[in-house]
N, C-alpha and C positions, 0 to 999 in steps of 0.2 A: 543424513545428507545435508551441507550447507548448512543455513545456520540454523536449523530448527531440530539437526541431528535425526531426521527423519531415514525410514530406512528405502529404498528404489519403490518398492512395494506399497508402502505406508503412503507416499507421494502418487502415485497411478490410481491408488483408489480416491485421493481427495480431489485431484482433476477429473475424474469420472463423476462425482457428486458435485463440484462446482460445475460443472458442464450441465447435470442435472435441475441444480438448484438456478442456476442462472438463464434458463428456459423457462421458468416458472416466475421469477421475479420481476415486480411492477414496476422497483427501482432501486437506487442505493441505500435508499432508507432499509431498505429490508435486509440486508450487509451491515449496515451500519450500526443498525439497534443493538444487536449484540455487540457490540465493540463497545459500544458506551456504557455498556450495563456491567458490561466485567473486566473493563482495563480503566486503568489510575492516566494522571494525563502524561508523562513521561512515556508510559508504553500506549497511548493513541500515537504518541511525536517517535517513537520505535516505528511503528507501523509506516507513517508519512515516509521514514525513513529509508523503512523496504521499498517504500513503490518507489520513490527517487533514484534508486538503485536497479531496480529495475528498469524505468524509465532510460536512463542514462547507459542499462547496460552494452548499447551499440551504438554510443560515442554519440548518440542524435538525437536529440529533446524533439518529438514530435508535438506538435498543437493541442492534440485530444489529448497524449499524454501528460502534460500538464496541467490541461480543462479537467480533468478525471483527477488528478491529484488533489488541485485545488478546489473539489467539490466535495470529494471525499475529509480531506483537510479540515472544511467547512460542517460537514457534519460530524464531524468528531468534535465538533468546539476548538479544534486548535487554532490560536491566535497567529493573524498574520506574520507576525515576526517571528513565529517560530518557526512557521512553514517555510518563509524565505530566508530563515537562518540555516533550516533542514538541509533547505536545496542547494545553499550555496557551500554547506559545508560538505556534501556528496559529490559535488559537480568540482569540488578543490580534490576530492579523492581519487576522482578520474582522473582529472587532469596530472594525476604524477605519473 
């Protein structure tokens, strides 16, 4: 399904565990750690990528969605200008 080629099924059990895991979590550190531990910085700036895309998928950059990006962003180590290069290159892909 989408980009992860995930199957309906595959997908309903990992929001049932993030729903789990994200009642239990103190903060995004605790997300985040793994991210840093097993992704190269091209696929941290992939990830950025999904939430922009998701952020943008209904045309409306809310506040916290961008606060959340750019927090996340931050602890991944991605550099400002990639982040606003991320963003501005998603927010060109809506816009067609």
């Amino acid at each position: 399904m989408g980009h992860f080629n995930i199957a309906v099924e595959q997908v309903d059990e990992l929001i049932d565990l993030a729903r789990r895991e994200v009642d239990l979590a103190v903060s995004l550190h605790d997300f985040t750690r793994m991210l840093n531990d097993n992704l190269n910085a091209s696929e941290k700036i992939q990830v950025i990528e999904l939430l922009w895309q998701v952020a943008f998928a209904d045309a409306v950059l809310d506040k916290y969605e961008e606060y959340y990006i750019r927090k996340i962003a931050d602890l991944l180590y991605i550099s400002h200008k990639d982040y606003i290069r991320t963003k501005h290159r998603v927010a060109a892909t809506n816009d067609s």
